[in-house]
C-alpha positions in Angstrom: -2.4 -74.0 17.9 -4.5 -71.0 17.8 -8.5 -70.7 19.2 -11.2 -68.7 18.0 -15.1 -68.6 18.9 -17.6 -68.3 17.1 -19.1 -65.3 15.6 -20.2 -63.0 18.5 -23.6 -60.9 18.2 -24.8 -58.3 20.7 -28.5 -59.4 20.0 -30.5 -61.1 22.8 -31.3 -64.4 20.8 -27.4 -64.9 20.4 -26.2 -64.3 23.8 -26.3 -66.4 26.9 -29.6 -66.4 28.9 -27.6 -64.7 31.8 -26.3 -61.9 29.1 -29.6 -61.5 27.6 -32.0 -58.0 27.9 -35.5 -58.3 29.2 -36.1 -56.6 25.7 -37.1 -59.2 21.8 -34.8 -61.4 20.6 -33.2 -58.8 18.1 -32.9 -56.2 20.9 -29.4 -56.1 22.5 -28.9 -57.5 25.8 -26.0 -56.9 28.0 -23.5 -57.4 25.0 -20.3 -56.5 26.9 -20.5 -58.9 29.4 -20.5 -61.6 27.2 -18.0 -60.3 24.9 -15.4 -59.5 27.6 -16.5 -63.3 29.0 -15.5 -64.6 26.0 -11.9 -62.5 25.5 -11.1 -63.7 29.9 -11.0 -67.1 28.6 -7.7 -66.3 26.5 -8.9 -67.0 23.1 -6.3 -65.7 20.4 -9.2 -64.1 18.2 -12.8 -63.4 18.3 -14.8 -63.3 15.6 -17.6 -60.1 15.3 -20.3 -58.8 13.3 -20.1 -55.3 14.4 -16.1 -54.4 14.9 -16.8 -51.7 17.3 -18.0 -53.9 19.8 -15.6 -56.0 19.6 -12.7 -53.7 19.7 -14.7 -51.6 22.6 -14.6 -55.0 24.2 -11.4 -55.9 23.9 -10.1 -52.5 25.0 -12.3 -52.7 28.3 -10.6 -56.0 28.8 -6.8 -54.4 29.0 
């Protein structure tokens, strides 16, 4: 069996309070954190809104 997560975002209102910038809720918080949180856990996918990021992310975490 496979695992994904849900649909990562870089904007404060959908990351973890820990993750989030002191900035609105549409401003980016700390975006890497949470998306290299997400990849340590071993999922086999990760779905993204903005590619980049996630790829960025994903390289970081090699």
């Amino acid at each position: 069996m496979l695992a994904f997560t849900w649909t990562l975002r870089p904007e404060n209102r959908f990351l973890a309070p820990a993750h989030r910038g002191s900035g609105s809720k549409a401003d980016w918080g700390d975006w890497m954190a949470e998306y290299r949180a997400a990849i340590a856990t071993g999922v086999d996918g990760i779905f993204v809104d903005h590619p980049d990021l996630g790829v960025a992310a994903r390289e970081r975490a090699e």
